[in-house]
C-alpha positions as MATLAB code, in Angstrom:
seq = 'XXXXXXXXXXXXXXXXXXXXXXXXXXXXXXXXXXXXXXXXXXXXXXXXXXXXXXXXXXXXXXXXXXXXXXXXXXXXXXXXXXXXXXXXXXXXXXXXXXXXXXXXXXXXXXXXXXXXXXXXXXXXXXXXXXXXXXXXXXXXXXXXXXXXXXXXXXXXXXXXXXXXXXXXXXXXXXXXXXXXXXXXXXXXXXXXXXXXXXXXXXXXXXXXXXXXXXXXXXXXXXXXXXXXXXXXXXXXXXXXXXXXXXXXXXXXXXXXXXXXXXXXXXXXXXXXXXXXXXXXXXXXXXXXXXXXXXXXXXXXXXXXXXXXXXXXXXXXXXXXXX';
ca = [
     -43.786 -120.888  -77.793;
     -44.078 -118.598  -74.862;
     -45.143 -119.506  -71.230;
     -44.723 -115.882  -70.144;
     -48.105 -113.941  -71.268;
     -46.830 -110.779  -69.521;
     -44.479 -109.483  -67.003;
     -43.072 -106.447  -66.121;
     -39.492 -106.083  -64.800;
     -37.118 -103.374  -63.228;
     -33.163 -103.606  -64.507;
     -31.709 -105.770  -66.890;
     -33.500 -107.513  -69.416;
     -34.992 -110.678  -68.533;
     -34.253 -114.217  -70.069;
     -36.557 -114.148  -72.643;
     -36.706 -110.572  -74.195;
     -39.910 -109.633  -73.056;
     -41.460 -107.478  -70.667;
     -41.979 -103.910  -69.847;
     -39.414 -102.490  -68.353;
     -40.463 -100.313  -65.295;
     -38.439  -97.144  -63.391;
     -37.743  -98.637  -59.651;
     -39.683  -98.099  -56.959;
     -42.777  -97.904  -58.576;
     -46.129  -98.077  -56.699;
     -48.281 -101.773  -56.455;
     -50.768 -100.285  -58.995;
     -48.299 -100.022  -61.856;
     -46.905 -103.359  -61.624;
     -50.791 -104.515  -61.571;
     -51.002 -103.094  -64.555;
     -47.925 -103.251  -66.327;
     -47.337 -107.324  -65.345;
     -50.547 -107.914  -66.381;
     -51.679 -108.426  -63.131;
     -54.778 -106.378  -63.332;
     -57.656 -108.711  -63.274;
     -58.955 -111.414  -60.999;
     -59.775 -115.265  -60.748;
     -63.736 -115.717  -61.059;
     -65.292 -118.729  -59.977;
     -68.896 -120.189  -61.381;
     -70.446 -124.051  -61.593;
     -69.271 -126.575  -63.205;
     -72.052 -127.208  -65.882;
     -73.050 -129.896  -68.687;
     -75.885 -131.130  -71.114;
     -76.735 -134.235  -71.009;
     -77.858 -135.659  -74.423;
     -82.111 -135.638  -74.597;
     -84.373 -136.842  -77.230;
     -83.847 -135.287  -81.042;
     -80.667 -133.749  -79.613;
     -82.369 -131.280  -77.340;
     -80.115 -131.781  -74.416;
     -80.938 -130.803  -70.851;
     -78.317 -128.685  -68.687;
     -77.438 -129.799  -65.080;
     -74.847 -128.483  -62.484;
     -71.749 -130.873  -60.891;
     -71.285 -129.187  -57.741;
     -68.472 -131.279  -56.368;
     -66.592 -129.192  -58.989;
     -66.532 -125.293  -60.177;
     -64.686 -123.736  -63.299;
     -62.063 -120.661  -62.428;
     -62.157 -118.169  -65.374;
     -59.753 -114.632  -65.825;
     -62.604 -111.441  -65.255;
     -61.208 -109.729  -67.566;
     -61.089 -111.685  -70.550;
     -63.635 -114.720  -69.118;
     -60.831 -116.971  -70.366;
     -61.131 -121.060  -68.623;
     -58.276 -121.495  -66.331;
     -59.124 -124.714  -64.959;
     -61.795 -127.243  -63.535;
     -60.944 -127.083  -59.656;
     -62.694 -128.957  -56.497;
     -65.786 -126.458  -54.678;
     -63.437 -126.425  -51.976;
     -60.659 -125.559  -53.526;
     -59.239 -121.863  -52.738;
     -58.069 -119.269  -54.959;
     -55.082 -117.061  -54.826;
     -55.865 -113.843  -56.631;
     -53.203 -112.011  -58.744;
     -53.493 -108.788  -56.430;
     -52.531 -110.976  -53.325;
     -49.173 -111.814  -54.819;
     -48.403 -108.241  -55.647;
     -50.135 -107.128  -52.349;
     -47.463 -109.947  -49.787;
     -44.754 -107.558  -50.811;
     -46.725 -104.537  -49.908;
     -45.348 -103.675  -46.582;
     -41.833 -105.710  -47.342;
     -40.984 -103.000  -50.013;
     -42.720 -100.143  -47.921;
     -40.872 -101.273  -44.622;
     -38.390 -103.594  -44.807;
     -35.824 -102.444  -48.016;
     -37.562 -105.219  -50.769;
     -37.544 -103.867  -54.098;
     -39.960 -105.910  -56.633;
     -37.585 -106.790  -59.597;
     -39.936 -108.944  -61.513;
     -43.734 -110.407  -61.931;
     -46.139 -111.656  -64.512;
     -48.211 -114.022  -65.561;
     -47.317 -117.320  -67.233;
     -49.346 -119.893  -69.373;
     -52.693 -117.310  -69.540;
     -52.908 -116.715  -66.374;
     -52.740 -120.566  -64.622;
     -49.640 -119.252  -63.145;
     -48.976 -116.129  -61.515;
     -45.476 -115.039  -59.695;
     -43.397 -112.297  -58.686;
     -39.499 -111.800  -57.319;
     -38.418 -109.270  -54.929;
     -34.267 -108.277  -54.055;
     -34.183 -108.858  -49.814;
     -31.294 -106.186  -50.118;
     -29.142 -109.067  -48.702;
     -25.599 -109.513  -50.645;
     -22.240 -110.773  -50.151;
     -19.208 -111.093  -51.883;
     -17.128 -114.221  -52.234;
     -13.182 -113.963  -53.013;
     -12.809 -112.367  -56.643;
     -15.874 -110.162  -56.554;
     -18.069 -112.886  -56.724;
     -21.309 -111.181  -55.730;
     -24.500 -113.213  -54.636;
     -27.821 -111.212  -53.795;
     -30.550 -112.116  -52.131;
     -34.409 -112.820  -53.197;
     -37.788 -113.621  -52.333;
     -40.004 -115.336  -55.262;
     -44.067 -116.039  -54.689;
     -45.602 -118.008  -56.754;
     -49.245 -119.912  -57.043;
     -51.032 -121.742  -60.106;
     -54.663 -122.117  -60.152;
     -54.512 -125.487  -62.449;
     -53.128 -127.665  -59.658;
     -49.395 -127.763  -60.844;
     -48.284 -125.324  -57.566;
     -49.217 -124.572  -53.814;
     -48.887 -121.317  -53.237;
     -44.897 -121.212  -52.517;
     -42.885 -118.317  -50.879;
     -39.179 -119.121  -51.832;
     -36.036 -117.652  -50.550;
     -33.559 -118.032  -53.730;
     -29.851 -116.496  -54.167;
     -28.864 -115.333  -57.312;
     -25.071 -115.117  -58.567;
     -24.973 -111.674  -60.618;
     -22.188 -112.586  -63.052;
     -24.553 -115.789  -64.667;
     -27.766 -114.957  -63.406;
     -27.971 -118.449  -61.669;
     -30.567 -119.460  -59.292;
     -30.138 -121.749  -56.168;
     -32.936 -122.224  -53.751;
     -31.429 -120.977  -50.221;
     -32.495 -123.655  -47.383;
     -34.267 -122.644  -44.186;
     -32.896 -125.415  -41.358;
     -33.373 -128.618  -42.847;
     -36.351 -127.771  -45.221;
     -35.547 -126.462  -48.621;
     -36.669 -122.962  -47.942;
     -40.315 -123.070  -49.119;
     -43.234 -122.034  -47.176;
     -46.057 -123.939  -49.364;
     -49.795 -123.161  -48.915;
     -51.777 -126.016  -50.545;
     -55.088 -124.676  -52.266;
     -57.647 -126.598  -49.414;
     -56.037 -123.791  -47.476;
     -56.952 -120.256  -47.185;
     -53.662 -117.778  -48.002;
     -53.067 -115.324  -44.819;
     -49.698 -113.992  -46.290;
     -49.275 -112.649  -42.480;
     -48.650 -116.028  -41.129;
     -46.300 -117.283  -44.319;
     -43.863 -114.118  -43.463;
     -43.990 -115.027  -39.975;
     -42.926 -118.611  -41.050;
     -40.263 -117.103  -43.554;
     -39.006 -114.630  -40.464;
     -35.890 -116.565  -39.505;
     -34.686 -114.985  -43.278;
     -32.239 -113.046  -42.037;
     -30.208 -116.123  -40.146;
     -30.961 -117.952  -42.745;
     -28.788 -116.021  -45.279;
     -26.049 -115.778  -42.898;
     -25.711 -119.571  -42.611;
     -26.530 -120.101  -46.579;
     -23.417 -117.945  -47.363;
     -21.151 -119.727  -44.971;
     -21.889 -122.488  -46.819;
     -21.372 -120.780  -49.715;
     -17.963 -119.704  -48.659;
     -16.941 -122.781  -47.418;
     -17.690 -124.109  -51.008;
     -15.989 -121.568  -52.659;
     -12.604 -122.465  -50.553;
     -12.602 -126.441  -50.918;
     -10.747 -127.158  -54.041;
     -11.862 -130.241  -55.407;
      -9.681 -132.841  -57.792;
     -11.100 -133.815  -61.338;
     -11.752 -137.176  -59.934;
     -14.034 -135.973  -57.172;
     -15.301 -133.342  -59.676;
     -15.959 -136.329  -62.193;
     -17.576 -138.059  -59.388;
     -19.413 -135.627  -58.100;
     -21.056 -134.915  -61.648;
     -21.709 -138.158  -61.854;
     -24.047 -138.521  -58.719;
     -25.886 -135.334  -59.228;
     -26.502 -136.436  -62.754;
     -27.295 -139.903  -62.746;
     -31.153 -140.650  -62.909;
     -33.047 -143.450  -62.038;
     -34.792 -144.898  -64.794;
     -37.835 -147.520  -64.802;
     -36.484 -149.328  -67.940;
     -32.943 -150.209  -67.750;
     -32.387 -150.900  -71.304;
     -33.288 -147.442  -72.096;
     -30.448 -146.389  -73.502;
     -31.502 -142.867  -74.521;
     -31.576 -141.595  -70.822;
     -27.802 -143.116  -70.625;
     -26.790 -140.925  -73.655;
     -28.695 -137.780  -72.302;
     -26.784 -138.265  -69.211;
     -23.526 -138.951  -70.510;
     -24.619 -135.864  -72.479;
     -25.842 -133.752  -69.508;
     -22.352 -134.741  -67.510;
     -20.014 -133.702  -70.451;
     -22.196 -130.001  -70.972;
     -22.037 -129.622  -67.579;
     -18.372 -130.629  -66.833;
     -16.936 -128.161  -69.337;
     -19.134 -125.344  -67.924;
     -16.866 -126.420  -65.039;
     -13.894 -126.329  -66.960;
     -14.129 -122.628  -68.166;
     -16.917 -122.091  -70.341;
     -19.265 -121.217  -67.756;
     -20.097 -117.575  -66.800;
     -17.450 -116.782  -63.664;
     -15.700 -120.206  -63.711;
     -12.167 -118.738  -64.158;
     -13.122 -116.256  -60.518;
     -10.903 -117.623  -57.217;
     -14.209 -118.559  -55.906;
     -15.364 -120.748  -58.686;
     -12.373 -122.351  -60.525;
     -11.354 -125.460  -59.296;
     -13.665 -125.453  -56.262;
     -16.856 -127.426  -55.276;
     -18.653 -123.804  -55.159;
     -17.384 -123.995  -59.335;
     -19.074 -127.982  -59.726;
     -22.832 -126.081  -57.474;
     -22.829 -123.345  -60.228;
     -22.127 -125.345  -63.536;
     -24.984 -127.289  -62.295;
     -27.175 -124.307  -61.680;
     -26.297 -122.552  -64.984;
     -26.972 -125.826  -66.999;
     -30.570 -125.845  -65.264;
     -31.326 -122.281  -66.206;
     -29.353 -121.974  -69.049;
     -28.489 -124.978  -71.279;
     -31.051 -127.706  -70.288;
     -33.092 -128.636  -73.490;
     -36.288 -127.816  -72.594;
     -39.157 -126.530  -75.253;
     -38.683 -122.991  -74.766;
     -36.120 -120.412  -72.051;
     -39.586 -120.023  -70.777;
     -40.311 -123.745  -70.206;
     -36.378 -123.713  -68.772;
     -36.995 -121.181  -66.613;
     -40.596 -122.362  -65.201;
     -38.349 -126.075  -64.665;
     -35.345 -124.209  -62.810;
     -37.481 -122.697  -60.259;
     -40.690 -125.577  -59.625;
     -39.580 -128.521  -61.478;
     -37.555 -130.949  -63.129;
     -34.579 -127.780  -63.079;
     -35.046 -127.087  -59.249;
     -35.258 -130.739  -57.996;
     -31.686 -131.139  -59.642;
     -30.262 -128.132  -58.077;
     -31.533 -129.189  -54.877;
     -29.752 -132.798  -55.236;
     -26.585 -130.453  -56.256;
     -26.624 -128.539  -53.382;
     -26.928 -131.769  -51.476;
     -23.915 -133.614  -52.953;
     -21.909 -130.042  -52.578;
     -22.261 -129.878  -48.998;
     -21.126 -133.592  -48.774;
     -17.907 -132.766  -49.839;
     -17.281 -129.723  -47.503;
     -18.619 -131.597  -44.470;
];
C-alpha cells in the first residue's frame, strides 16, 4: 500500500519508484500540477440526521466542528474544530517562492501523501560539505502540514548524506530545528523564514559536529554500548518479551550496517568512527526499519517513530565527542 498519492521530483529516482520526474528549475505552476498539488482544502458544516418517526430523519448542523474536503475531487479529509486553520497545498509550494527565485533553493521534491491529509515538499539550501573520503553532505529545507491532526505545519532543516540517501534532522541552538505552526494558528510563512534565518550558522555549527564525529574513533565496546542506549525502549509491560527480541533484533541490523554493510561505512569518515554508529542508525530508520510500506518508512523517518530515534542518536553521538 502506498501513502504517496502523487509527487513530482527533480534527479534521481525517489524511494519508492514513483513520481514524475521534472527538468530543474521549473516554474511553481508545474510542480502544482505535476505533484498533484493543484487543488485546494474546502471547508463546509459538520452535518447529521437525527433519527425521526418512520425513519424520516431530520438534518441539523454541529458547529463546534466543520468537515475539510479536496475541491477537486470533494474527497473527506477530516472532521476538524471551526477554529481550526487550514494550510492550503499552494502555500507550501508558494514558502519556497522567493527562496528558489532569490536565495539559490532548488525544489527537489513534493506531493501529496495519504489523499491529500498530508501535503510536503523538500528544497536543496545549496549548502554542502565534504567530510574526509569524499563524504559529501548537502543541505535541505522540508515543509510539511497535515490537515487530519497528525502534523503542525513544520519547516525542517534536514542534511542528507548523498552516498545512502540518509536523513538527519540538523538542530537550530538547542531546539531540534523545527519551526512548528500548530493549526489554532494562522500560517504567515514570512515570519517562519524569519525564525528559520539563523540557517546559515546553523549549518556551519551542524557540520562541525559532523566533523568532529567523523574524527572520534570509537571501540566496539563503546560502539556496542552506544547501540545499546539509542536502541533500548521503554516498555509499559516488562514481561513483554517481543519488544526485547525486536531490540536485540534492531541492535544486531543496525550494528552490522556499522560493520560494513551499510552504504559508505568502509569511507575514512564513517568506518570505525561515532559519525559511522549516527549513520547506521539513520540508514536503518529510512532504510531497513519494518514498517508497512518504504512509504510508511519514509513518512516515520521524517515525523515519527523513525525521526524521534534519530534524534536520540544524534543525542548519544554528541555525548561521546563532548
Amino acid at each position: 500500500m502506498h501513502l504517496v498519492q502523487s509527487m513530482a521530483y527533480v534527479g534521481e529516482q525517489p524511494w519508492h519508484g514513483l513520481g514524475n520526474r521534472l527538468a530543474p528549475n521549473q516554474p511553481l505552476e508545474v510542480w502544482a500540477t505535476q505533484a498533484g498539488m493543484d487543488w485546494s482544502i474546502e471547508e463546509a458544516e459538520v452535518r447529521f440526521v437525527a433519527a425521526g418517526n418512520k425513519n424520516l430523519g431530520s438534518i441539523h448542523a454541529f458547529p463546534e466542528q466543520k468537515v475539510l474536503y479536496r475541491s477537486d475531487t470533494k474527497a473527506p479529509l477530516s472532521v476538524v474544530s471551526a477554529r481550526y486553520q487550514v494550510v492550503q497545498p499552494a502555500e507550501i509550494l508558494d514558502f519556497y517562492k522567493d527562496l528558489t527565485e532569490v536565495s539559490g533553493f532548488e525544489l527537489e521534491t513534493a506531493g501529496v501523501l495519504k489523499d491529500g491529509k498530508k501535503l510536503w515538499a523538500l528544497a536543496r539550501t545549496g549548502q554542502s560539505a565534504t567530510l574526509k573520503g569524499r563524504d559529501e553532505i548537502n543541505g535541505y529545507l522540508l515543509l510539511a502540514t497535515a490537515c487530519d491532526g497528525t502534523l503542525a505545519t513544520t519547516a525542517q532543516y534536514t542534511s542528507v548524506r548523498v552516498v545512502c540517501n540518509n536523513t538527519l534532522a540538523i538542530a537550530l541552538g538547542d531546539s531540534t530545528g523545527a519551526v512548528k505552526v500548530p493549526h489554532r494558528s494562522q500560517f504567515d510563512a514570512q515570519a517562519v523564514k524569519r525564525q528559520l534565518g539563523i540557517a546559515v550558522s546553523s549549518w556551519d555549527a551542524f557540520m562541525v559536529r559532523m566533523k568532529a564525529l567523523s574524527e572520534h574513533k570509537v571501540s566496539d565496546t563503546t560502539a556496542e554500548t552506544y547501540l545499546r542506549r539509542v536502541l533500548t525502549y521503554s516498555t509499559t509491560n516488562p514481561a513483554d518479551r517481543d519488544a526485547i527480541t525486536t531490540n536485540e533484533r534492531a541492535i544486531r541490523a543496525v550494528g552490522q550496517l556499522y560493520a560494513g554493510r551499510g552504504k559508505g561505512a568502509d569511507l575514512a569518515s564513517a568506518s570505525g568512527t561515532a559519525f559511522g554508529l549516527l549513520n547506521a542508525v539513520t540508514e536503518y530508520c529510512d532504510h531497513h526499519r519494518r514498517a508497512r510500506s518504504k512509504d510508511h518508512r519514509r513518512d516515520a523517518a521524517w515525523f515519527g517513530a523513525g525521526a524521534t530515534l534519530k534524534q536520540r542518536a544524534w543525542d548519544e553521538a554528541m555525548k561521546l565527542v563532548a
